[in-house]
C-alpha positions in Angstrom: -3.0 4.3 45.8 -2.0 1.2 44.2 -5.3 1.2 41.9 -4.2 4.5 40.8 -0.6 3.8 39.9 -2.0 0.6 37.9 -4.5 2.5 36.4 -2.1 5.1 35.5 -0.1 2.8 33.9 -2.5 0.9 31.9 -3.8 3.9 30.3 0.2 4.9 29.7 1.1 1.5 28.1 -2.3 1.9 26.3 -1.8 5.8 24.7 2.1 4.2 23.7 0.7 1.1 21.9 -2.3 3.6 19.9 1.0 6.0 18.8 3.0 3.1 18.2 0.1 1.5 16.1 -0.5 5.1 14.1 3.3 5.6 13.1 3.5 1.6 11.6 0.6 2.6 9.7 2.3 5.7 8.5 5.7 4.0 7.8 3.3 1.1 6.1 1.6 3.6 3.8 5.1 6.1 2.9 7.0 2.5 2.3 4.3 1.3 0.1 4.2 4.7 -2.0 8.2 4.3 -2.0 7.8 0.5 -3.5 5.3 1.6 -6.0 7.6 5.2 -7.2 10.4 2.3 -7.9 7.9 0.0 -10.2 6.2 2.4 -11.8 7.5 4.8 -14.4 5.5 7.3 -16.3 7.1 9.4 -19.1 5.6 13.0 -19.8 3.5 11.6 -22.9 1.8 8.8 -20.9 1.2 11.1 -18.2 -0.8 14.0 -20.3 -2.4 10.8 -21.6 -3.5 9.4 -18.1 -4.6 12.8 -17.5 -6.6 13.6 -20.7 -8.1 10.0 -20.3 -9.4 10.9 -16.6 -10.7 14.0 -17.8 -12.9 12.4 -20.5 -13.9 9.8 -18.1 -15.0 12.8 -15.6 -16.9 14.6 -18.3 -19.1 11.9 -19.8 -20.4 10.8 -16.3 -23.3 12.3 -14.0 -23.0 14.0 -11.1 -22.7 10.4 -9.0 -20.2 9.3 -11.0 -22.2 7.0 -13.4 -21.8 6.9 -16.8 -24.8 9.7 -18.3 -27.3 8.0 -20.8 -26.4 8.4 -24.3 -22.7 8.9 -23.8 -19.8 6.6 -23.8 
């Protein structure tokens, strides 16, 4: 009985540290994204920029992503 209470338990205290370990990641990654929202501010214009910029970069490369030979 005593091997199954302790065994109980360690896989209790093990299931409690994995959740604990999954929400500090997800309170890492949403306080990061909140840090980075504060530092970095994109107006309208530089954002149809970034965009236009991405999609040229996307249509002058291969289906791998590499640049295609003869292009930019």
């Amino acid at each position: 009985d005593a091997r199954k209470i302790i065994q109980s338990a360690e896989q209790e205290i093990a299931a409690a540290a994995k959740s604990a370990r999954r929400e500090l990641k997800a309170y890492a990654a949403d306080l990061a994204v909140s840090m980075a929202q504060r530092q970095i501010r994109v107006d309208s214009d530089t954002d149809q920029a970034l965009v236009r910029t991405f999609a040229d970069q996307l249509g002058s490369t291969d289906s791998n992503g590499r640049p295609e030979k003869g292009g930019r």
